[in-house]
C-alpha positions as CSV (number, residue, x, y, z in Angstrom):
1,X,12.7,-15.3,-5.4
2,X,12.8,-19.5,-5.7
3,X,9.5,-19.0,-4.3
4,X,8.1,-17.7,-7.2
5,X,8.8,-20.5,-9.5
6,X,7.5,-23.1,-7.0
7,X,3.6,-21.8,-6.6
8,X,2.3,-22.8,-9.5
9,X,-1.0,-21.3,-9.6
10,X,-1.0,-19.5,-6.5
11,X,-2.9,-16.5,-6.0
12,X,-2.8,-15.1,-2.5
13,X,-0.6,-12.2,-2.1
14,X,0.3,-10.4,1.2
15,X,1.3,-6.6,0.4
16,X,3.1,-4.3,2.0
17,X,2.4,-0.1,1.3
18,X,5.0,2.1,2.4
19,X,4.7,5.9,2.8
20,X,5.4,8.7,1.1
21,X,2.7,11.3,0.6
22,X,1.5,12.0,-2.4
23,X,3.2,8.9,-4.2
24,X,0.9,6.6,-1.9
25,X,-1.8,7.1,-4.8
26,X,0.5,4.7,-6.2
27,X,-0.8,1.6,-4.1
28,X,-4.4,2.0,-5.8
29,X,-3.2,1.5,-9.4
30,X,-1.0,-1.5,-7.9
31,X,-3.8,-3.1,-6.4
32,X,-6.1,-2.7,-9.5
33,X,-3.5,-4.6,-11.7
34,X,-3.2,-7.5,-9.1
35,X,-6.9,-7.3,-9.1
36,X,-7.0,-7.4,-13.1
37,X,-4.7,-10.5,-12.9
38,X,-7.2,-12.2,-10.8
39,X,-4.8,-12.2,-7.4
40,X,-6.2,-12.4,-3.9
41,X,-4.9,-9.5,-1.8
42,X,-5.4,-11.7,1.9
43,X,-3.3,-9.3,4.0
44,X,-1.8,-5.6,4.0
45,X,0.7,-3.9,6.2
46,X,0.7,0.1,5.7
47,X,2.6,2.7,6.9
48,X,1.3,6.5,6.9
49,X,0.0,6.7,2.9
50,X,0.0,3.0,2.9
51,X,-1.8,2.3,5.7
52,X,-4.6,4.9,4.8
53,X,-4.6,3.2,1.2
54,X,-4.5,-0.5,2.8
55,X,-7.2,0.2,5.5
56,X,-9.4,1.6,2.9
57,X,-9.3,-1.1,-0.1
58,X,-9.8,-3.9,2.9
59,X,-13.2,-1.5,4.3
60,X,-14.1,-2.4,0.5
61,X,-14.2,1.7,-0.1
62,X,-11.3,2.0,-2.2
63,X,-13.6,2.7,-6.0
64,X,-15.1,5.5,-3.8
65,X,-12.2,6.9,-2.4
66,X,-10.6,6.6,-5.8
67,X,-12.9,8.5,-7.7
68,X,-12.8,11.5,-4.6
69,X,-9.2,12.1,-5.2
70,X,-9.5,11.8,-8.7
71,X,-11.3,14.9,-8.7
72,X,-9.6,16.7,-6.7
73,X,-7.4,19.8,-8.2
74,X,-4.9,21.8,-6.1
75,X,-7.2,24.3,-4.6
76,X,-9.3,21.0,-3.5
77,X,-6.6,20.1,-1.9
78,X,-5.7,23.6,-0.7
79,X,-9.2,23.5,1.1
80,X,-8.2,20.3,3.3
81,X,-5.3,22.0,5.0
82,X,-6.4,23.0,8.1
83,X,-3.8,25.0,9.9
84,X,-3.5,24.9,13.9
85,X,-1.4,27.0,16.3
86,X,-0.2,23.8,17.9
87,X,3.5,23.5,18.3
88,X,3.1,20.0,17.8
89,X,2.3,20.5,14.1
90,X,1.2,22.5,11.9
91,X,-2.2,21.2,10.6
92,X,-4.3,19.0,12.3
93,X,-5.8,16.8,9.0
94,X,-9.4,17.1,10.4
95,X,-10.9,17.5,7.3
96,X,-9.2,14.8,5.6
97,X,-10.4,12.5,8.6
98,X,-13.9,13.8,8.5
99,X,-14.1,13.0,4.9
100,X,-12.6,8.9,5.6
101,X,-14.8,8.4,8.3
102,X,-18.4,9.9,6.3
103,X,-16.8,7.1,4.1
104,X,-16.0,4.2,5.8
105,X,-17.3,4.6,9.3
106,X,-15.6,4.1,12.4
107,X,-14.7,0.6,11.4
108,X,-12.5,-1.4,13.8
109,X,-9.6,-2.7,12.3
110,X,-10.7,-6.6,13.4
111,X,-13.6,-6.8,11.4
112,X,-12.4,-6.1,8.4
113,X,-12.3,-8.6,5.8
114,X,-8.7,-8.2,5.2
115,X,-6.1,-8.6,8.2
116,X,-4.6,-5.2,8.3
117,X,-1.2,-4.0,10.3
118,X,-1.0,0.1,10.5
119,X,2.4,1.2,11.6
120,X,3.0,4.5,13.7
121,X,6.1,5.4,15.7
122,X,5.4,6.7,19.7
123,X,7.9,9.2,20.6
124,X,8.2,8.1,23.9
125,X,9.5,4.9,23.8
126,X,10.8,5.4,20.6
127,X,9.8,2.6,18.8
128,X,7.1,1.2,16.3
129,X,3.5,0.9,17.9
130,X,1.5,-2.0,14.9
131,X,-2.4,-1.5,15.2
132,X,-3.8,-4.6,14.1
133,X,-7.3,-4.1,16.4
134,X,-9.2,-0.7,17.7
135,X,-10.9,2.0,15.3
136,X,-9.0,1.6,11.8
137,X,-9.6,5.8,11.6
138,X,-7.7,6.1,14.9
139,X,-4.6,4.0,13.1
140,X,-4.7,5.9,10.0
141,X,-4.6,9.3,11.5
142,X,-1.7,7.8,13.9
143,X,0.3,6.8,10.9
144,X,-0.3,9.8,8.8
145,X,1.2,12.2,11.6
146,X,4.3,13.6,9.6
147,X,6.3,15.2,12.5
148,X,6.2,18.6,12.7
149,X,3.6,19.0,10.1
150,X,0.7,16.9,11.3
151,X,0.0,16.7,15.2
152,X,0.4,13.7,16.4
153,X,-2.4,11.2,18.0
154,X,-2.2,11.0,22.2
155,X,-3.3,7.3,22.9
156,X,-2.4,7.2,27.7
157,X,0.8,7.9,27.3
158,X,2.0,7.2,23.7
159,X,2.6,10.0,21.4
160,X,2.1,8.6,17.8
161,X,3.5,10.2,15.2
162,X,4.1,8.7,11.0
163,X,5.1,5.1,11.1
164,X,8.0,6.3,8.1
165,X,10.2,7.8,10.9
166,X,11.5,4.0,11.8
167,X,9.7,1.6,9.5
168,X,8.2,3.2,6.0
169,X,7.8,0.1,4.3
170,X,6.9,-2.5,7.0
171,X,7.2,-5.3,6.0
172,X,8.1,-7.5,9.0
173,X,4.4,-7.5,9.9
174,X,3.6,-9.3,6.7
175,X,6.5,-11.7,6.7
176,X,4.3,-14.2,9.1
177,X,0.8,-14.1,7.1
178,X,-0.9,-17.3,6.7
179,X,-1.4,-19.0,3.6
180,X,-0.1,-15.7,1.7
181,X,1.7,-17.7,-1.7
182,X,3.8,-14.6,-1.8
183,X,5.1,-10.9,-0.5
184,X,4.5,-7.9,-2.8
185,X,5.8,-4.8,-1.4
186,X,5.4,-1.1,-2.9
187,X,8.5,1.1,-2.0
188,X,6.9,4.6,-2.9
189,X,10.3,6.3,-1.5
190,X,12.8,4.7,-4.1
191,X,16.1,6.5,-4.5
192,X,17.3,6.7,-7.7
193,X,20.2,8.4,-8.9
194,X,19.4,10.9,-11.1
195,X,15.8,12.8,-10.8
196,X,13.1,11.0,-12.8
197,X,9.6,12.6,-13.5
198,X,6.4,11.1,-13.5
199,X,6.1,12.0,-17.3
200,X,9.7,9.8,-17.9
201,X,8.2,6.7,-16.4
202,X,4.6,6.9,-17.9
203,X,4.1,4.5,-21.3
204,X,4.5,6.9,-24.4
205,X,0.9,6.9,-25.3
206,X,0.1,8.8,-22.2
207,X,-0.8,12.0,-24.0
208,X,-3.0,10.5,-26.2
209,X,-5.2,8.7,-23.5
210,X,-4.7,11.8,-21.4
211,X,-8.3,13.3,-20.6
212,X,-7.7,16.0,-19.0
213,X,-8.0,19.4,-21.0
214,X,-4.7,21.4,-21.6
215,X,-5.8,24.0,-18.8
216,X,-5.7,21.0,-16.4
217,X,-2.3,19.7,-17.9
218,X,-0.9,23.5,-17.7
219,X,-2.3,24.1,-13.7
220,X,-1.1,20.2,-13.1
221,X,1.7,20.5,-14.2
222,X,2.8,24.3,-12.5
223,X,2.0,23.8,-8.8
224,X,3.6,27.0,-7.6
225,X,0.3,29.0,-7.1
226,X,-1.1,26.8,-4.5
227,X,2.1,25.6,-2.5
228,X,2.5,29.9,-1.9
229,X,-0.7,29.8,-0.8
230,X,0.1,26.7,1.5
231,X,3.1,28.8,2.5
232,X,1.2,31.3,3.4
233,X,-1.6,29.9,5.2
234,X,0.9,28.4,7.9
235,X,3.8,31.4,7.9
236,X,1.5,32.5,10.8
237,X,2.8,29.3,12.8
238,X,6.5,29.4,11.1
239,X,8.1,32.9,11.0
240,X,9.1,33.0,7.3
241,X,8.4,29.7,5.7
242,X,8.6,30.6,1.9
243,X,7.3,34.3,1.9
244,X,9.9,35.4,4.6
245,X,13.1,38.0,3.1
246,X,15.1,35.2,4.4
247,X,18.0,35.5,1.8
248,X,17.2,39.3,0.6
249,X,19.5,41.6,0.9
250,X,22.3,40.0,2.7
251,X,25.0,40.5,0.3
252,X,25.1,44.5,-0.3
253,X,26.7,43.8,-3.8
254,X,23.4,43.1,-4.7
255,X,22.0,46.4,-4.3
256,X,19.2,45.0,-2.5
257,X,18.3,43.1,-6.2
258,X,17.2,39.3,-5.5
259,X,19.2,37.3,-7.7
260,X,18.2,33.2,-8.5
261,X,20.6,32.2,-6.1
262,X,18.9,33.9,-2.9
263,X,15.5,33.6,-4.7
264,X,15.9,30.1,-4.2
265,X,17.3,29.9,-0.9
266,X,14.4,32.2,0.1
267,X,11.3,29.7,-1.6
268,X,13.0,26.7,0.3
269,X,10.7,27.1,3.2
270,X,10.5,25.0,6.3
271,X,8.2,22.8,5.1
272,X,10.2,21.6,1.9
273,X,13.3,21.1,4.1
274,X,11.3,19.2,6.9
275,X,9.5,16.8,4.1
276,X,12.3,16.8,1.8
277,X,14.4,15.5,4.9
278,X,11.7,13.3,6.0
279,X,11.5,11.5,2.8
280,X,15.4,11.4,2.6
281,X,15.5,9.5,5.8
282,X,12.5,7.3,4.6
283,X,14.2,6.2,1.0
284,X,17.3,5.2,3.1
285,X,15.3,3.4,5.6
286,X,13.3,1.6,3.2
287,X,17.0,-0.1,1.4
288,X,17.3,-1.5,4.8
289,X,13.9,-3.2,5.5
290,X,14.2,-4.7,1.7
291,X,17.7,-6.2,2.4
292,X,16.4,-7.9,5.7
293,X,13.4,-9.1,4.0
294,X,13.7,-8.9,1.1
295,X,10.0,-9.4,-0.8
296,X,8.9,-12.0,-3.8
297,X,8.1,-8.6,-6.0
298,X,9.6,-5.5,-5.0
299,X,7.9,-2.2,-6.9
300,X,9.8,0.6,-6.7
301,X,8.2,4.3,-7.2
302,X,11.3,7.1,-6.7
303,X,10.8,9.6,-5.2
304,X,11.5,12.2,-7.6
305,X,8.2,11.6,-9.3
306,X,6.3,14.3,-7.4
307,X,6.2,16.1,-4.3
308,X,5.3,14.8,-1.3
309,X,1.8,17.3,-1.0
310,X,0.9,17.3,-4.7
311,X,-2.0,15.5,-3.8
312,X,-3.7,16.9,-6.8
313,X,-2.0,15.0,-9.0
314,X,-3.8,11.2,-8.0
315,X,-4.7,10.4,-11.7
316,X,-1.3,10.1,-13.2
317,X,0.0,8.9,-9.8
318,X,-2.6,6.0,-10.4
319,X,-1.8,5.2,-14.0
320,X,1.8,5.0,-13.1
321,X,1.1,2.3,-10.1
322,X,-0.6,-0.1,-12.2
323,X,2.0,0.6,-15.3
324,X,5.2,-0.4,-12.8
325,X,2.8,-3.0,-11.2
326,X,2.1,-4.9,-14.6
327,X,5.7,-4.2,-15.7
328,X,7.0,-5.7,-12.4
329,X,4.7,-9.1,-12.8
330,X,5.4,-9.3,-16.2
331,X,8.8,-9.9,-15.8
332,X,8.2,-12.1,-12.8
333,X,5.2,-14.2,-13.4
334,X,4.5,-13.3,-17.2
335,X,1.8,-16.1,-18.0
336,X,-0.5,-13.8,-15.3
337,X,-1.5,-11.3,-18.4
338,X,-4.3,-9.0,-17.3
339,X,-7.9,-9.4,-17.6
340,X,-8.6,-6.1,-19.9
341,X,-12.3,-6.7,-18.8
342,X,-11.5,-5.8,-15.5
């Protein structure tokens, strides 16, 4: 952190975007308030969320893409999953890669303005695979490939799967990139130890510049209705993920009655426990890559804040970005205030 006090003016900022579904939303309202402070972003390394985020802000689409997911509510989002009978995954995220590429092309990753590192893991060799060349689409969907739930990307003999399984906040790819004055990474995995809600960590006049009407707030803020119907949609690949009578029934005391004990054994599908566990593994990983290298501002978004599919909820996930992101280089570099132009 000496380093900080030494650059003076300096500007140039290598960031690193780690993964974690639906939190990755996170990275946008970080890079607006580096952007506001009148910082040079000069070279991103992203895995799975983070690499889609970082390869669209340096394809100079990110306003675009911001204002799609903006406006996107849970039966938007509901309409992307595209379930496959593959037993490599369960949805293939065509339509989610259709929608990138009518927006950025098939861009290769070298021509980009920005030097961008993608980070996916190949199964076979067990290890990290860094695209930094080749289609920047092709590295995305790569990165993105949640095991078991996304189907992973076949590249000869490779098969790529989410970058988060060894490396969810990469920031080793970053740690050589020239002229960068300093390292900001977002860890959008952060354990903390008690649960903290998105609500807790947003500034107290939220409410009051919330736009959204209190139908929104009310569907926003009850997500039930659409992860059944995500349920649902892919039981036909997983016998009895969350609509199964898994838990009913098995103690005879209970007359056949579901109580809230077996009620909520029975709603923790497969999915939860394989992303719940994924992003488990991922929060621990992430401690590890910060105490080998550790950055010159670390932001830190827990976990707990939302689910990893509540991609319906990018607005607030946004606002909160920026809010940690100005708190964070407050504290570290407080004569940067923000332009409120911007």
């Amino acid at each position: 952190m000496d380093q900080l006090t030494r650059m003076g003016d300096g500007k140039k900022v290598a960031m690193v975007l780690g993964s974690g579904g639906a939190r990755g939303y996170a990275h946008i309202g970080v890079i607006e308030a580096l952007e506001a402070r009148g910082f040079e972003i000069i070279s991103i390394s992203g895995c799975s969320m983070g690499a889609l985020i970082g390869g669209i802000y340096a394809s100079g689409k990110l306003p675009e893409y911001r204002e799609w997911v903006c406006n996107l509510d849970y039966l938007d989002v509901l309409k992307l999953v595209d379930v496959t009978w593959s037993p490599m995954g369960a949805m293939r995220a065509n339509k989610v890669m259709n929608k990138l590429e009518a927006l950025i092309g098939d861009v290769l990753i070298e021509d980009l303005l920005i030097p961008v590192t993608t980070v996916a893991t190949d199964l076979v060799r067990q290890r990290e695979v860094w695209f930094q060349s080749g289609s920047l689409l092709r590295a995305i969907r790569a990165s993105i490939a949640v095991p078991g739930v996304i189907t992973p990307v076949t590249i000869g003999d490779q098969v790529l799967v989410d970058g988060g399984l060894l490396n969810p906040l990469p920031i080793m790819p970053i740690v050589a990139a020239h002229e960068a004055e300093f390292v900001i990474a977002v860890n959008v995995t952060a354990h903390s130890p008690q649960p903290v809600s998105l609500e807790d960590l947003l500034p107290q006049d939220h409410e009051k510049n919330d736009s959204r009407t209190a139908l929104e707030r009310n569907r926003d803020e009850n997500i039930g209705g659409w992860l059944s119907d995500v349920r649902e949609a892919t039981q036909r690949l997983w016998g009895g993920l969350g609509g199964s009578n898994e838990g009913k029934g098995d103690d005879d005391s209970n007359n056949g009655e579901e109580t809230p004990e077996t009620r909520g054994k029975r709603e923790w599908g497969k999915l939860d426990m394989i992303l719940e566990s994924f992003d488990i593994t991922q929060a621990a990983l992430a401690k590890y890559k910060i105490a080998g290298y550790p950055p010159d501002v670390l932001i830190e978004i827990p976990k707990t804040v939302c689910s990893t599919y509540e991609f319906h909820r990018a607005k607030d996930l946004i606002r909160l970005g920026r809010h940690l992101a100005d708190e964070a280089l407050e504290g570290r570099m407080p004569g940067t205030a923000p332009d409120v132009t911007k």
